[in-house]
C-alpha positions in Angstrom: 0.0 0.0 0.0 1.3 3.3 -0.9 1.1 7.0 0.7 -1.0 9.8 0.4 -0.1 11.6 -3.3 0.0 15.3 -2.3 0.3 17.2 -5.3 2.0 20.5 -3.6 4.9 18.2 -2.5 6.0 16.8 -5.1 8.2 17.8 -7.8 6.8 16.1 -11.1 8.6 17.1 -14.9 6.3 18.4 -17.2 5.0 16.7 -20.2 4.3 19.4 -23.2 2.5 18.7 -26.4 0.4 20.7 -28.9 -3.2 19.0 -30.9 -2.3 16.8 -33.8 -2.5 19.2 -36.6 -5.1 16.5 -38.1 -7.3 17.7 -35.2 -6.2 21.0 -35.1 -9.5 23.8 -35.5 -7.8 27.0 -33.8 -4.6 28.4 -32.8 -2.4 26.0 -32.1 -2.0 26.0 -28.2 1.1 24.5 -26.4 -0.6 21.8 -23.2 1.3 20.9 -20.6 0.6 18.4 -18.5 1.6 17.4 -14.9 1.5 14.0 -13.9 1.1 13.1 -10.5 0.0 10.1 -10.2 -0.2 6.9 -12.5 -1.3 3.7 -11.7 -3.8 0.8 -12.2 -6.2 2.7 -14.7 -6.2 5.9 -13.1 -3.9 8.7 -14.0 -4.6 12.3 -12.3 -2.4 15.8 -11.7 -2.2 19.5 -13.6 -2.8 20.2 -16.9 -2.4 23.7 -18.5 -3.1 24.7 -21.8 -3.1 27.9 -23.9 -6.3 29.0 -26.0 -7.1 27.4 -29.1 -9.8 24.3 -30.2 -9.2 21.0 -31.4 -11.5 17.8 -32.3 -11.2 14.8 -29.3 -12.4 11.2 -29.4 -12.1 9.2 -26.2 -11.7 5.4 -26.0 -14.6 4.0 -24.8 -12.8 2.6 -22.0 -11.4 6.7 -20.9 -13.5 8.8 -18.8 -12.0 12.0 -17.3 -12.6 14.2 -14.5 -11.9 17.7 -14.3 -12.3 20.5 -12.2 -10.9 24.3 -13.5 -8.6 26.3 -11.4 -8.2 29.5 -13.7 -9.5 30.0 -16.9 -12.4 28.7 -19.2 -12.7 25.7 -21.5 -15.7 24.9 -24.1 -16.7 21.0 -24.5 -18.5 21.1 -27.6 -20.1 17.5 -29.0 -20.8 15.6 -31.6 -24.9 17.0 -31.6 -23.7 20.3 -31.2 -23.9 21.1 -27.3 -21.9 23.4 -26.0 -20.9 22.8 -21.9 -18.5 25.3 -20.7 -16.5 25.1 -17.0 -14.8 27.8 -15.5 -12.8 28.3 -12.4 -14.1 26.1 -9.9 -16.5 24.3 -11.9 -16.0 20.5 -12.7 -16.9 17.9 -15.6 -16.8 14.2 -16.8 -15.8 13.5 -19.7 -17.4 10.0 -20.6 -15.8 7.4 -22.3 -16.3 7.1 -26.3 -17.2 11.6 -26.1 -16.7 12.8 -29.8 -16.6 16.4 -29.9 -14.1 19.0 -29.7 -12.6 21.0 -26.5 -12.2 24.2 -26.5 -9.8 26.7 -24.8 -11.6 30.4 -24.4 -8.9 31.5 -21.8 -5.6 30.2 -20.4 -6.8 27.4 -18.6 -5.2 25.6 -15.4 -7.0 22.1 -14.1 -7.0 19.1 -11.8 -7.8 15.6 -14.0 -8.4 11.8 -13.1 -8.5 10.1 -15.8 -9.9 6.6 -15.2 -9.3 3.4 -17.5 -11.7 0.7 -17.0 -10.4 -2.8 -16.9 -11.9 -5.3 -18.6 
């Protein structure tokens, strides 16, 4: 059994990508991502990203949990409706979402992102 994970404590390297330019709608915004914790299925920590949009398709074994710090994102889906989550709001993601996400302003977030095992 392993110790509490306390995300203020720990010094974790960034992980920095931008959208796949196949996905790519607007701007073309750097995300960083800070990994905290990994391990059976579940992945969670900070993830910053810069304004821009691109198009997203989770497996339909990935579900995500957010919750915004700073900023505002824009969830837009496959039907055409729009959720948006700003500071201190928080979101699921389901598994198998089509849509596209949506960066209005410099956002900052907690995410769990859960795996299910089959």
């Amino acid at each position: 059994m392993g110790g509490i994970v306390h995300f203020g404590r720990q010094t974790v390297e960034p992980a920095y990508d931008r959208p796949r330019p196949d996905r790519l709608e607007a701007g073309n915004p750097l995300r960083t991502t800070f990994e905290h914790y990994a391990q059976d299925g579940i992945s969670c920590g900070i993830w910053r990203c810069e304004t821009g949009r691109w198009r997203i398709q989770f497996a339909p074994d990935k579900h995500e949990f957010f919750c915004v710090m700073t900023g505002r994102a824009r969830l837009h889906d496959a039907n055409g409706v729009v959720t948006e989550v700003g500071p201190g709001e928080a979101a699921v993601i389901p598994a198998g979402f089509v849509g596209q996400f949506e960066v209005v302003e410099p956002v900052e977030k907690y995410f769990v992102v859960v795996e299910t095992i089959k």
